[in-house]
C-alpha positions in Angstrom: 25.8 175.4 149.3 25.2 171.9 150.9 21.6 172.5 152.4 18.8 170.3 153.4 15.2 170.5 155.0 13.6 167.8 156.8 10.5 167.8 158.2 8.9 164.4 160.3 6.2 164.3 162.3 5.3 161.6 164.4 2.6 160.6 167.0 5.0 161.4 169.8 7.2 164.3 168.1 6.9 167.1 165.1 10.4 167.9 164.0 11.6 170.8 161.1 15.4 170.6 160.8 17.2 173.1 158.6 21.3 172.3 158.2 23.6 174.0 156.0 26.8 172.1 156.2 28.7 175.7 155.0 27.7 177.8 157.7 27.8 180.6 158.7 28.0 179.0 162.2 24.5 180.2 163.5 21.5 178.4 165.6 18.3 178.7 166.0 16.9 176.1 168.2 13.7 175.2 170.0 12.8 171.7 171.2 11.2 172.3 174.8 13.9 170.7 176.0 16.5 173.5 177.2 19.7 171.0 177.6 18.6 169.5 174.3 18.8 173.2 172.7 22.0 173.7 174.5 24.1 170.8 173.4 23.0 171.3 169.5 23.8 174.8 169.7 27.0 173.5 170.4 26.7 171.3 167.5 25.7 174.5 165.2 29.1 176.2 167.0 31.5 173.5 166.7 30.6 172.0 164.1 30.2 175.4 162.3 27.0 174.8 160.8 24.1 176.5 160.0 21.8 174.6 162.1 17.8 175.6 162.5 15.4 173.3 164.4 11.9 173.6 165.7 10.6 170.6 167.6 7.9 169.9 170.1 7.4 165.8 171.9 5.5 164.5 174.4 8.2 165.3 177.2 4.9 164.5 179.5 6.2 161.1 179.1 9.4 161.1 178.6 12.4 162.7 177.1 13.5 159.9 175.1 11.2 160.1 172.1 12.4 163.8 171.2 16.2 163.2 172.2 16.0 160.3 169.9 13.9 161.3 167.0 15.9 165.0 167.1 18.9 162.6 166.1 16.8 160.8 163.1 16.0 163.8 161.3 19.5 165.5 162.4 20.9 162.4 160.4 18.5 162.6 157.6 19.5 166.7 157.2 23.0 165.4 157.1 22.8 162.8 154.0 20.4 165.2 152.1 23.1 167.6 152.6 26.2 165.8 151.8 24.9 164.3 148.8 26.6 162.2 146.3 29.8 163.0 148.6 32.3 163.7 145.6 35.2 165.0 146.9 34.2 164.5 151.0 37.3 164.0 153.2 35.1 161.3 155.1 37.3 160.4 157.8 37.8 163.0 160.8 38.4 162.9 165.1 37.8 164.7 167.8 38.8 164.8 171.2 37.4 167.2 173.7 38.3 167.7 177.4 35.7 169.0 179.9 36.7 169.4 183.5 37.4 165.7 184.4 35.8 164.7 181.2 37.8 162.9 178.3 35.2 162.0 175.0 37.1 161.2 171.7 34.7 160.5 168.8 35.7 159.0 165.1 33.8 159.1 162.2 33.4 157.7 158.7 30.6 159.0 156.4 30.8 156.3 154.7 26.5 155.3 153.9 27.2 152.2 156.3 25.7 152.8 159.9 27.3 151.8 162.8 27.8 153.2 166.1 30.4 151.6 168.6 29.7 154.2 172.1 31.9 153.0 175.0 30.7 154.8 178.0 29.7 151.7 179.8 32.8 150.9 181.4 32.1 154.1 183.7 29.6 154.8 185.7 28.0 157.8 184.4 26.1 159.7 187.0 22.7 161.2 186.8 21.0 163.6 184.0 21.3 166.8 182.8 18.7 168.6 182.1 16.6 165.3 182.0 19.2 163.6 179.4 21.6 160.7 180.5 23.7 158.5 178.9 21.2 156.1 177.6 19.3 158.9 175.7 23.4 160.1 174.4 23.6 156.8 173.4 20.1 156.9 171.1 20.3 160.4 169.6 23.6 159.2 167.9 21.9 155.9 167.1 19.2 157.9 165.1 22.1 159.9 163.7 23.9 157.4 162.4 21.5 155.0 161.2 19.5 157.8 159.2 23.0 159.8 158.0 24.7 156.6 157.1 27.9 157.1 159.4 29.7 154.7 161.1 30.6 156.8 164.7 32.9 155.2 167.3 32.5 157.6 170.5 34.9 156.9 173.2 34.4 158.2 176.9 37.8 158.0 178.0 36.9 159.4 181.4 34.3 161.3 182.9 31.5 160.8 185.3 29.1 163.8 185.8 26.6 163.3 182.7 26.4 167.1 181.9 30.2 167.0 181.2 30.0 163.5 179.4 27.0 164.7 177.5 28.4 168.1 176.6 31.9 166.6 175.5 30.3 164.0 173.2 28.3 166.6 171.3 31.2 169.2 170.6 34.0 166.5 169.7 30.8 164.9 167.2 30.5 168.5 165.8 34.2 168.8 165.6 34.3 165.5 164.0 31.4 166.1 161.4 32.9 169.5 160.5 36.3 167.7 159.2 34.7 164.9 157.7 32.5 167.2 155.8 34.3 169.3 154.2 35.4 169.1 150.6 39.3 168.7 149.8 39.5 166.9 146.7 37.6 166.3 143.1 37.0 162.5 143.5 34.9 160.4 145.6 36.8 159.3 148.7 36.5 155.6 148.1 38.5 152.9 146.4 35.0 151.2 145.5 34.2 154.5 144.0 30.9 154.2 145.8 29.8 155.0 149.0 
């Protein structure tokens, strides 16, 4: 099974992050922040992950520092858990409608970080649950700098940041899940590195 633990603590967050990348889809998830919990139990159910979190941050400042450092160990889980990557399919999409809400996502885990997220040409409107856009926007930053994926998220339309928010997390898990998964022997480079 393709497991990994992580455990970080900070001066502004303690994080324990269980993922196993071959399910069973199941979650249990505790952050303090209940929107936060909400959209990675999505993750853990799209994704169809195995996904178990305990977190606690100062969210008397601000919910930024958890949002955000949830997404560094998230990403750190994921590389411990794919490994080497012999015999990953790398490259998946995802495209998930919500209401008005269009959010396609496009991954590569290929140990190069980059994240291209296009949401700036709408106006995105308000929070949910105390999480906007900008926060979206540095949860998958922490992903992908600490997983090593390069992420191209797409809002294609959408203005009400609970539907935006939501979207982006179940076409990410969607995403991860097919890139994930192992359909060959070799390792899916012509490098033959990753």
């Amino acid at each position: 099974m393709r497991r990994a633990s992580v455990e970080r603590n900070t001066a502004e967050t303690q994080i324990r992050l269980t993922l196993n990348l071959d399910g069973p889809p199941s979650s249990t998830i505790s952050t303090g922040l209940a929107f936060l919990d909400h959209m990675l139990g999505a993750v853990a159910k799209h994704g169809r992950f195995g996904l178990e979190l305990k977190a606690q941050g100062d969210l008397q400042v601000d919910v930024h520092h958890l949002v955000e450092d949830v997404g560094i160990v998230l990403g750190m889980a994921l590389k411990q858990a794919i490994g080497e990557a012999k015999g990953l399919e790398r490259y998946a999409e995802a495209s998930v409608p919500m209401d008005e809400t269009l959010v396609n996502v496009v991954v590569d885990c290929s140990g190069r970080a980059y994240l291209a997220f296009a949401p700036e040409e709408l106006a995105i409107e308000g929070a949910a649950g105390g999480v906007n856009a900008y926060h979206l926007r540095e949860f998958l930053r922490g992903l992908c700098n600490h997983a090593g994926l390069t992420l191209h998220v797409r809002v294609l339309a959408g203005r009400e940041a609970h539907h935006v928010i939501e979207a982006t997390f179940k076409a990410l898990a969607r995403a991860l899940y097919q890139a994930t998964r192992v359909t060959r022997e070799d390792l899916p480079s012509t490098k033959e590195v990753l």
